[in-house]
C-alpha positions in Angstrom: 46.1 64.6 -26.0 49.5 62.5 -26.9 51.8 61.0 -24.3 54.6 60.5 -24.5 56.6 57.8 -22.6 59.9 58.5 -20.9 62.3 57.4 -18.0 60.4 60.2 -15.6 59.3 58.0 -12.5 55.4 57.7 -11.9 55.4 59.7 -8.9 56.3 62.7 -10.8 53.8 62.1 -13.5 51.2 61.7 -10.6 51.9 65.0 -9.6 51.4 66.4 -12.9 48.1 67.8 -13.9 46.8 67.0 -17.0 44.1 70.2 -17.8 41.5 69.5 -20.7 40.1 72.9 -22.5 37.6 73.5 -24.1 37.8 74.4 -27.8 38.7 77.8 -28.7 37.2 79.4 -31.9 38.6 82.0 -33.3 35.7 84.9 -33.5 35.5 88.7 -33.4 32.4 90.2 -32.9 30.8 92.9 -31.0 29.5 92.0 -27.2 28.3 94.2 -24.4 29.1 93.6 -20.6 28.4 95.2 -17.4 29.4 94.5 -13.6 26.8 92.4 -12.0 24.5 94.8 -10.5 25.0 97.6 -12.4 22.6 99.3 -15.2 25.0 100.9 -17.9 27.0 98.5 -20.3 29.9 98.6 -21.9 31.7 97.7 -25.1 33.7 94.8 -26.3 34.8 92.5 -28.9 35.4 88.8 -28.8 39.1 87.6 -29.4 37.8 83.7 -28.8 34.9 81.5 -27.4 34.4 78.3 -25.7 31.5 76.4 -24.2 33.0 77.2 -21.0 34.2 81.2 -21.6 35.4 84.0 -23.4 38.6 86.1 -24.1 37.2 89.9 -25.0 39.0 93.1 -25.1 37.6 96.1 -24.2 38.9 100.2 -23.4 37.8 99.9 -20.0 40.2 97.8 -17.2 38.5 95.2 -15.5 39.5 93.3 -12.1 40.2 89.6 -11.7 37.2 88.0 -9.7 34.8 90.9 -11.3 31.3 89.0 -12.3 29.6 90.1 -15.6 26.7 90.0 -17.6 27.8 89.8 -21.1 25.2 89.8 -24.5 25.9 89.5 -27.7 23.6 92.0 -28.6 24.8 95.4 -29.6 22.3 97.7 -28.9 18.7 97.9 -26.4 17.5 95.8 -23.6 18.5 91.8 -24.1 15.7 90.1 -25.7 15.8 86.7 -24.6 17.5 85.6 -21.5 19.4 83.4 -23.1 21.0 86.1 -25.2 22.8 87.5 -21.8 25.5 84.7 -20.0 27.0 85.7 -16.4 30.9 84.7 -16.1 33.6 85.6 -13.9 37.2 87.6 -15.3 39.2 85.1 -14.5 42.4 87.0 -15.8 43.9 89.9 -17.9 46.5 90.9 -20.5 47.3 93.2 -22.6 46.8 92.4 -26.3 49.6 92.6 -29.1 50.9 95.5 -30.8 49.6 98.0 -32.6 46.4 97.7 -31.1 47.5 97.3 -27.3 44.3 96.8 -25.1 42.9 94.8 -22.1 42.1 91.2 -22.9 40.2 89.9 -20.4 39.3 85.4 -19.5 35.9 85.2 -18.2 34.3 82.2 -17.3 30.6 81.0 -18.2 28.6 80.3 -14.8 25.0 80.0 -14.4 
């Protein structure tokens, strides 16, 4: 992350945040999800992945705070455990034209 250097005083620099995210790639695939708690899943697809979380969309309308289980694997029971990650929604949009549908920011927790 640049800087740039200016004539803006240093207490209004302090109170600026400077946020570091994680790296997004770029990646459709297929994922399943489900509310915490719950025994049927649902369908996705990946829109971008991070170490920390994920941006999916999906036909079904999710609310912010919801926690998931989301796999990677498209079909049966999860394998492994480590096939299956819990997150958090941690926001929603709708995604662009022509294909308009819920995007949804969840965020990796153990």
């Amino acid at each position: 992350m640049e800087r740039i250097s200016s004539d803006v005083s240093l207490e209004t620099c302090e109170a600026r945040m400077w946020v570091e995210r994680a790296e997004r790639h770029a990646l459709k695939i297929p994922l399943r999800y489900r509310l915490e708690g719950e025994k049927e899943w649902s369908r996705g697809e990946t829109v971008n992945l991070s170490e920390t979380g994920i941006l999916f969309s999906s036909e079904s309308m999710l609310e912010v705070e919801a926690r998931l289980e989301i796999t990677f694997q498209t079909s049966g029971v999860p394998l492994l455990s480590s096939s299956t990650r819990l997150a958090r929604v941690v926001r929603r949009v709708l995604s662009n034209w022509p294909e308009t549908r819920p995007c949804f920011g969840a965020r990796f927790h153990s």
